[in-house]
C-alpha positions as CSV (number, residue, x, y, z in Angstrom):
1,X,-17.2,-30.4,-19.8
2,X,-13.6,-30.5,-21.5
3,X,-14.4,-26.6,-22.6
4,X,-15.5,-25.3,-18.9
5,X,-12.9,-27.0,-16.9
6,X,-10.8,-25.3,-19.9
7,X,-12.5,-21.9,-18.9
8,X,-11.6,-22.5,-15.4
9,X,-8.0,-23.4,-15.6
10,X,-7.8,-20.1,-17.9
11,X,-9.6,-17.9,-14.8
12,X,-7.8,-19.3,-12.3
13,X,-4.2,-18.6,-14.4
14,X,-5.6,-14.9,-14.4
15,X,-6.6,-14.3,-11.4
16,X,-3.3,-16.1,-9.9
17,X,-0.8,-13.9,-12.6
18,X,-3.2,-10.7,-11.2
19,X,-2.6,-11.7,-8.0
20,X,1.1,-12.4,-8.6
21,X,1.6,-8.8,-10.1
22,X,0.4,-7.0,-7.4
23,X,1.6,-8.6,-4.8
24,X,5.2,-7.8,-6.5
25,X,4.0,-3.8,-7.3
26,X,2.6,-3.5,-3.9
27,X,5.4,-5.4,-2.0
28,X,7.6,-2.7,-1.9
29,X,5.4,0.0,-1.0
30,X,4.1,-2.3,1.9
31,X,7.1,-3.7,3.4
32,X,9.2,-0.3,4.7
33,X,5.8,0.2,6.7
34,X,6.3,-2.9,8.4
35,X,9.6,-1.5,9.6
36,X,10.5,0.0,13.1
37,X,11.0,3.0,11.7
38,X,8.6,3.7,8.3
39,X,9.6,6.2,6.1
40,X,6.3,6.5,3.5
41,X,6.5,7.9,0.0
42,X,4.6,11.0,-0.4
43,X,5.4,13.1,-2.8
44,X,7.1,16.4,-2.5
45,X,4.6,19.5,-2.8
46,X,5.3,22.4,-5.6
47,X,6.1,24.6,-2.8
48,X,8.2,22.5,-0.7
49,X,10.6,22.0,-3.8
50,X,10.7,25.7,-4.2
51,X,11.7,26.3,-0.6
52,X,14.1,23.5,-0.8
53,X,16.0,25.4,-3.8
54,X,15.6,28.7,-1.9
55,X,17.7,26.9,0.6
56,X,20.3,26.2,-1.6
57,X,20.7,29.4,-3.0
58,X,25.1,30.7,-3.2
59,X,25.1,26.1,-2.1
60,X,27.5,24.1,-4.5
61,X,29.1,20.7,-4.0
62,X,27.1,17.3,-3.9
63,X,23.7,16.9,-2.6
64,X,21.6,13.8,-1.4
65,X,17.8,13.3,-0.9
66,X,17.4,10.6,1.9
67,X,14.1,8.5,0.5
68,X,14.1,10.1,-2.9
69,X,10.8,8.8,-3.7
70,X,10.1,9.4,-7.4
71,X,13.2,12.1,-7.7
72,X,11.9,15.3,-7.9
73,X,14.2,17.2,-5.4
74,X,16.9,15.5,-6.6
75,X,15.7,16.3,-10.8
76,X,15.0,20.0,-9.2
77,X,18.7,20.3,-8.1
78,X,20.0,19.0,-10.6
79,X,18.6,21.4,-13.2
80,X,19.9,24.0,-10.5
81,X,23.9,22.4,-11.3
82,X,23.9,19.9,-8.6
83,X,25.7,16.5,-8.8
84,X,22.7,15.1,-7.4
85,X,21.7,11.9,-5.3
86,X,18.5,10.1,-4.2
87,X,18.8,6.6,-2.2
88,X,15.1,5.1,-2.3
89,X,14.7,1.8,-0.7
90,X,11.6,1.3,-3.3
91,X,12.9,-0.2,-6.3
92,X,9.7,1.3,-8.4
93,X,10.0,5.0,-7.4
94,X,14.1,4.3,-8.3
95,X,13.0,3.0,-11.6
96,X,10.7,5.7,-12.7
97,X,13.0,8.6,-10.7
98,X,15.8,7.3,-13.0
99,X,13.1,7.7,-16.0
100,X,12.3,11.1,-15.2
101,X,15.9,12.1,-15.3
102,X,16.0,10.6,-18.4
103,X,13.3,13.0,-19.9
104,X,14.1,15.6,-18.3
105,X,17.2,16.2,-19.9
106,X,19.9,15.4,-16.1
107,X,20.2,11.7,-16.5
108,X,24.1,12.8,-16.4
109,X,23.9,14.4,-13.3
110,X,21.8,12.6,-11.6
111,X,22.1,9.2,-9.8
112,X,19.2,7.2,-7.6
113,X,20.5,3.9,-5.3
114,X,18.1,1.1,-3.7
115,X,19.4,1.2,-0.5
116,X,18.2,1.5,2.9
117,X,19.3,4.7,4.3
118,X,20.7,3.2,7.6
119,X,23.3,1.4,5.4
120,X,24.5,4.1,3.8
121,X,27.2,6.8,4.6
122,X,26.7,10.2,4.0
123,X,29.9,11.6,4.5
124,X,30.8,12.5,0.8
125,X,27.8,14.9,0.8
126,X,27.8,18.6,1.4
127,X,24.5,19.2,1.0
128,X,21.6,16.9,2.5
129,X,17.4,16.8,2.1
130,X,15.3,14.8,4.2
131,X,11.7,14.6,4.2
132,X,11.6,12.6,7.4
133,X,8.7,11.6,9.7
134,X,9.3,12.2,13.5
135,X,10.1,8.5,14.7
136,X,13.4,8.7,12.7
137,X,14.7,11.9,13.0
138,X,17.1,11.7,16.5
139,X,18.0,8.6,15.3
140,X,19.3,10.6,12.1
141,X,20.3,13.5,13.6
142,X,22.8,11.4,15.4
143,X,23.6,9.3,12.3
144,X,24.5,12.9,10.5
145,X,26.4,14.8,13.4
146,X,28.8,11.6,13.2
147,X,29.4,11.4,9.4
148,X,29.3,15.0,7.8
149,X,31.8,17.8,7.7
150,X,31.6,21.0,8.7
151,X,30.5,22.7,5.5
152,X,27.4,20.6,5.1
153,X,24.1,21.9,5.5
154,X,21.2,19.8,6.3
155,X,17.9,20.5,4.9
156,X,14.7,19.0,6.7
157,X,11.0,19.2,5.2
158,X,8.0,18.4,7.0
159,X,9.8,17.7,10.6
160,X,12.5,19.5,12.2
161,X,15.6,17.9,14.1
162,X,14.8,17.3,17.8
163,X,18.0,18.8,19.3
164,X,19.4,20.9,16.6
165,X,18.8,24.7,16.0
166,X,17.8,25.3,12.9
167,X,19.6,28.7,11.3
168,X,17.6,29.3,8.6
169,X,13.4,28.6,8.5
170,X,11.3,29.7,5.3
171,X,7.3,28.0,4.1
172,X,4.6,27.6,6.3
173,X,2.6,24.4,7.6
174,X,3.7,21.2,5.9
175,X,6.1,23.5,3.6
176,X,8.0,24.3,6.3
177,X,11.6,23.9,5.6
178,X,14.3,24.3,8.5
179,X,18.0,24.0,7.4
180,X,21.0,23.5,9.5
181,X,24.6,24.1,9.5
182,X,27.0,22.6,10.9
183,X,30.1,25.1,10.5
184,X,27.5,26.7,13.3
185,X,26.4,24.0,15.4
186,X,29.9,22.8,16.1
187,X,31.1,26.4,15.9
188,X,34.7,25.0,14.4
189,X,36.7,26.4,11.3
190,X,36.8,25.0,7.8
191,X,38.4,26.2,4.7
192,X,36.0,24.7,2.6
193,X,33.6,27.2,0.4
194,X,31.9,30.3,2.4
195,X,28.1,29.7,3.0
196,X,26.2,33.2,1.9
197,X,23.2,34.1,4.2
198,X,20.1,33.0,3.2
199,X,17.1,35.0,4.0
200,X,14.3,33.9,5.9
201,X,10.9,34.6,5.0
């Protein structure tokens, strides 16, 4: 008796640590669903990274990737010579982003935040990647118009701004990648660097 009631503290303590585990690996996967505005973590495609860097082409200064996920556009621009920045609101994908900068060799100039994006100002940046989802996009649209300069250039992946114009468009289907200016939106005058033309394919 003593040895099966032993048995079955022992099974319970493992399923309740399983159980405990998961609920704190899945937590933050589940919770930014359950927010008004969901920004899921799915994972930049091959091609979409290469259309991303296409946009940055004759681009310096600092760049952010708003949900950085695990950190590939960010590790991407940063082998490019970015000072690159991800803000991830999933502690896990921060964790193992700041890993792969680690191995890859741009832990130096690279930096990843836990933060929700909505709390953060994006002013310092002069170059910007989104890989939104429609629901949030006027809503950022807004949120960028108000905080960025004129030399910044806004790259969106997957889902284009609602209201702006986008002045340069290159992938296809879910690669698609628009990118923005705001020197021509706002058609005002900076003396911050020239933008080359980038062409679209």
């Amino acid at each position: 008796g003593r040895r099966r009631s032993g048995w079955g503290l022992l099974a319970t303590a493992g399923v309740g640590g399983t159980l405990v585990a998961l609920y704190a690996v899945l937590t933050p996967f589940v919770t930014p669903a359950l927010r008004k505005v969901c920004l899921p973590f799915v994972p930049a495609t091959a091609a979409q990274i290469r259309n991303v860097l296409k946009m940055l082409e004759n681009r310096s200064g600092s760049l952010v990737d708003i949900g950085s996920g695990d950190g590939r556009v960010v590790i991407a621009a940063a082998k490019k010579g970015f000072k690159a920045v991800g803000y991830e609101l999933n502690p896990w994908l921060v964790w193992y982003s700041r890993y792969r900068a680690w191995r890859d060799g741009v832990h130096q100039n690279t930096k990843f935040y836990i933060s929700d994006l909505w709390k953060v100002s994006f002013s310092p940046y002069r170059n910007i990647v989104v890989f939104g989802v429609p629901q949030m996009m006027p809503q950022l649209e807004k949120k960028l118009e108000e905080e960025l300069e004129c030399n910044a250039r806004i790259i969106a992946c997957r889902f284009p701004f609602p209201c702006w114009v986008p002045d340069h468009t290159t992938g296809k289907g879910i690669d698609t990648v628009w990118a923005y200016d705001l020197k021509q939106s706002r058609q005002c005058k900076t003396k911050s660097l020239e933008i080359s033309p980038v062409t679209d394919s």
